[in-house]
N, C-alpha and C positions, 0 to 999 in steps of 0.2 A: 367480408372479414374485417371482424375491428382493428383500433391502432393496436392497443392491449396483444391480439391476436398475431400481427405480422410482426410485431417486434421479438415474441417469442417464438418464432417461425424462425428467424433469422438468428437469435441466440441458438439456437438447436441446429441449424447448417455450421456454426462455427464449431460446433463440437465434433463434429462429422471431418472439420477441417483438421481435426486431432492427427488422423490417417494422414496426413501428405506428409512424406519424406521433406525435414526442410535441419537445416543447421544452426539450431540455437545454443543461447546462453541463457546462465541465470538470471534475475533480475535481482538490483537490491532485496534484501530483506531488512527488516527491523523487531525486534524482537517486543518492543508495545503497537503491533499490527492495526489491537483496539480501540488504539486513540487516530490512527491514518489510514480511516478504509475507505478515504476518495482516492489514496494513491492506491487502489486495488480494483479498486470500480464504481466507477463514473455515477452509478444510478442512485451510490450514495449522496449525490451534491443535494445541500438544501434538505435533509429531509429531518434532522431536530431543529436544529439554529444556525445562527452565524456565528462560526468559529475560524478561530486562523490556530493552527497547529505548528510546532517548528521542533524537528528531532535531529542529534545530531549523534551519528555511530561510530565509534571505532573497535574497529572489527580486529581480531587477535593481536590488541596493543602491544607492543613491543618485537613487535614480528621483525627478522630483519631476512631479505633473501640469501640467496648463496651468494651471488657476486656485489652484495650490499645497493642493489638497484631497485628500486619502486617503495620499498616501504609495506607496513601496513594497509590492507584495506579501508579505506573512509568512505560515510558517508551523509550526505546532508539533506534534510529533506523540510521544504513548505508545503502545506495546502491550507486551504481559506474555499471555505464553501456557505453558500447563504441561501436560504429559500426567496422566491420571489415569487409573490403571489397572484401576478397578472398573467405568468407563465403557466400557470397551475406547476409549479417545478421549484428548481433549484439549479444555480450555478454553483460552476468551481472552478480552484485553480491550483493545479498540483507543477512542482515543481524539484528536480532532484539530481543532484552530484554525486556520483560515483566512481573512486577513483580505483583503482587497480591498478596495481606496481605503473607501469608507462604507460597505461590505458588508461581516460577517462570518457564517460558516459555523461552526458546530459541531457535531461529531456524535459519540455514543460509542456502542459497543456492544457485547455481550457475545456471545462464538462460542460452539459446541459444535462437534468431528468426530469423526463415528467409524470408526474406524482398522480395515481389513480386511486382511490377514496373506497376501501374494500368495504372497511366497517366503520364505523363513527372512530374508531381509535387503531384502527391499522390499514397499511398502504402499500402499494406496490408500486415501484421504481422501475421505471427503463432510462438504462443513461447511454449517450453517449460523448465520448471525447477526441479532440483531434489537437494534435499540437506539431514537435520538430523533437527529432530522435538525434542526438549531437554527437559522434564518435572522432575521439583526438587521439593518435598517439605522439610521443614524444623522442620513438627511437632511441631510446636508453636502456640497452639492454645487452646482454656479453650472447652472441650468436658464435656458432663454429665453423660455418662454411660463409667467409664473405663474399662466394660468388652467385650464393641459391638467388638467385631471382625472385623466389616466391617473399623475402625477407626485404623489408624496408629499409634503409638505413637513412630515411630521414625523415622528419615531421612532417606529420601530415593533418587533417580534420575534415571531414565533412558533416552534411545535414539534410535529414531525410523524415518524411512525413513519416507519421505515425498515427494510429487509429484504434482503439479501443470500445469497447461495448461491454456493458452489463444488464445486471435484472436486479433488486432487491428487494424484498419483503422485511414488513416492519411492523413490528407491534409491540407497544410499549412492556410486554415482558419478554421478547423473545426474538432473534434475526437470523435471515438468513439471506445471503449473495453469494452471485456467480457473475463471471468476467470471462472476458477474452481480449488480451493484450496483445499487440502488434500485429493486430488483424492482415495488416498489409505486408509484415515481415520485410523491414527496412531492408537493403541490401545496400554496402559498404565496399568500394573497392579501390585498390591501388594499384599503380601501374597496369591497368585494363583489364586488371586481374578481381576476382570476389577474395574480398580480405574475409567479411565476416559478415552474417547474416542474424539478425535479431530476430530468432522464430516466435512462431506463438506460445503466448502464455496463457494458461488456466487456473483460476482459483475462483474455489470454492470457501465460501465461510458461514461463521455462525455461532449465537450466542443465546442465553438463558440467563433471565435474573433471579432468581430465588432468595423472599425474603425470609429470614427466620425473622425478625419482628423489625421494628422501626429501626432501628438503627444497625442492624446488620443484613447485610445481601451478600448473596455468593455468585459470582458472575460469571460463571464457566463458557469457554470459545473453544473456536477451532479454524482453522485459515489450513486449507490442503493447496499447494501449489504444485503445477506440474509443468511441463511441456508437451510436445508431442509423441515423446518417448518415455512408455507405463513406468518402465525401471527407473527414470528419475522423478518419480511421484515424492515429496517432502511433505509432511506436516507440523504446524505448530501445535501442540494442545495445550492449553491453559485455564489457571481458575485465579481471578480474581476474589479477594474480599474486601469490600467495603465497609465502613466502620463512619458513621453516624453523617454518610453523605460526605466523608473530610478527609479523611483518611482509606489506604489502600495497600494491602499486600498480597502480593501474587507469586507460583509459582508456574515453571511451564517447563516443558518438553520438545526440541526440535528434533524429529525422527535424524538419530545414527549423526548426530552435530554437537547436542548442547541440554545440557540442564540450564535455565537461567529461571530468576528471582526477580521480584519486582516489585517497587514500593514508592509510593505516592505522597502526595499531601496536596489539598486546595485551599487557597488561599482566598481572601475578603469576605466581606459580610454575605455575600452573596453566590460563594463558591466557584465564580466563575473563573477564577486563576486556578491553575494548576502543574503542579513540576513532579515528572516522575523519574523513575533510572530505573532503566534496568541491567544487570549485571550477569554474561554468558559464562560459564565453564564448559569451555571445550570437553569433551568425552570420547572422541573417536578423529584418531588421526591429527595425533597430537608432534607424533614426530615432527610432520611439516609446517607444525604452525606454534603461535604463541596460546597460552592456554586459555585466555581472558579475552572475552570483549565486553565493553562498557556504552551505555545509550543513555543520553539525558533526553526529554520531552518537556516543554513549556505549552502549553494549550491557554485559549481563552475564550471563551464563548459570550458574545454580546449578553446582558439580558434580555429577555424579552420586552421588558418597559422603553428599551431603548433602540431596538429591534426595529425595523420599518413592517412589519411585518405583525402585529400585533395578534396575542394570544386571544383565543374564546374565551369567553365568560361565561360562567354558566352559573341559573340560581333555580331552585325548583319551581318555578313555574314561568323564567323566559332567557331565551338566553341572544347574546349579544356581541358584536363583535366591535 
């Protein structure tokens, strides 16, 4: 059996791991998924350039609870991924803050994938990542029985491994990935009790460029996430369009969440800067929350000239690296 073969043997038993009874949560989301799919799946690391990414969300801004405790959802998120070509692969390094009302999450980790050679111009990715799952609470919070045992009434934190896997395929007009997120399903407890348990996560993605001529492409995605239970299956759908490699505007769909819009611009001679936002309108289940959330993204991708990694050349009759 090749590697190719037992890594895909193994993505395929995680799926199967869909089936076990386990008690999860959702993960961050961000609604420019497109620009951070090493925080999705690892097999991404390394496979255009060296980029470092930096998003930051706030989620139904001006949200305020009932007894004015926790606030708004926020959240922050790094990754920085780079191909290295003695690995035949790519590393990465994802990193990410999530707060909720008295709860905050944080987790960082470091990927490896390595990169298999389908056609002269596309690839296939196996990644995997292992990092520390961080769970804080801060006990701020108005309870009605202060004698349940099961309830905390004071800070606490711990930290627990975390483990990840993916697959990717890539071809300069077209992607698709699949993941499996906290393969190990951390478990979190207080007072010798299970507070709370980070089940498995699954997502599925995928994109198309389609150019109508040089200076315009339409970039349509999709990013489906789930957990182990079919009825909270979510998706994002989305279409980007690009406009002379510089410019971007986008609209998207989170199933039974949000309409959101998105809009771009890249900056220097060389396009490697880029700052985008994107802007949510709640649509369902508006009661409980505020209507807007707001996401800014900075990205920058090395060029290649300066890349340790340097691009192929190619001239019709020899080519060189």
């Amino acid at each position: 059996m090749t590697k190719a073969s037992r890594w895909i043997s193994l993505v395929r038993m995680i799926l199967l791991y869909l089936t076990v009874s386990l008690t999860a949560q959702q993960d961050a989301h961000f609604s420019q998924y497109m620009f951070s799919s090493i925080n999705y799946n690892p097999a991404y690391s390394g496979m255009i350039n060296t980029e470092f990414t930096l998003i930051h969300r706030s989620q139904w801004l001006g949200y305020n609870s009932t007894n004015n405790v926790g606030g708004a959802p926020s959240s922050q998120y790094l990754g920085l991924t780079t191909p290295i070509k003695f690995l035949h692969g790519g590393i990465g390094l994802t990193v990410l803050n999530d707060k909720l009302g008295s709860i905050r999450n944080i987790y960082s980790k470091l990927s490896y994938a390595y990169h298999i050679n389908i056609k002269e111009d596309s690839k296939l990715s196996l990644g995997l990542s292992g990092g520390f799952y961080s769970l804080s609470s801060n006990a701020n919070y108005i309870f009605n029985d202060q004698n349940d045992p099961n309830i905390n009434t004071s800070s606490f934190q711990q930290t627990k491994p975390d483990l990840t896997l993916g697959i990717w395929f890539h071809n300069p007009k077209y992607y698709l990935g699949l993941s499996a997120d906290h393969v190990n399903s951390p478990k979190f407890k207080y007072n010798n009790q299970l507070y709370s348990t980070i089940g498995l996560h699954c997502y599925l993605t995928g994109g198309y460029i389609y150019s109508i001529n040089d200076d315009v492409k339409i970039k349509p995605s999709i990013l489906i996430k789930t957990d182990q239970y079919p009825k909270n299956i979510s998706f994002d759908l989305n279409t980007n369009i690009d406009f002379l490699d510089k410019y971007w505007i986008g609209f998207s769909y989170r199933k039974q969440e949000a309409i959101v819009g998105l809009i771009g611009i890249s900056f220097l001679s060389n396009k490697s800067l880029k700052l985008g936002y994107a802007f949510d309108y709640v649509t369902n289940g508006r009661a409980a929350k505020a209507w807007t959330s707001h996401e800014l993204m900075l990205s920058y991708v090395i060029p290649p000239s300066l890349s340790v990694n340097k691009p192929v050349l190619r001239t019709p009759r020899y080519r060189y690296n």
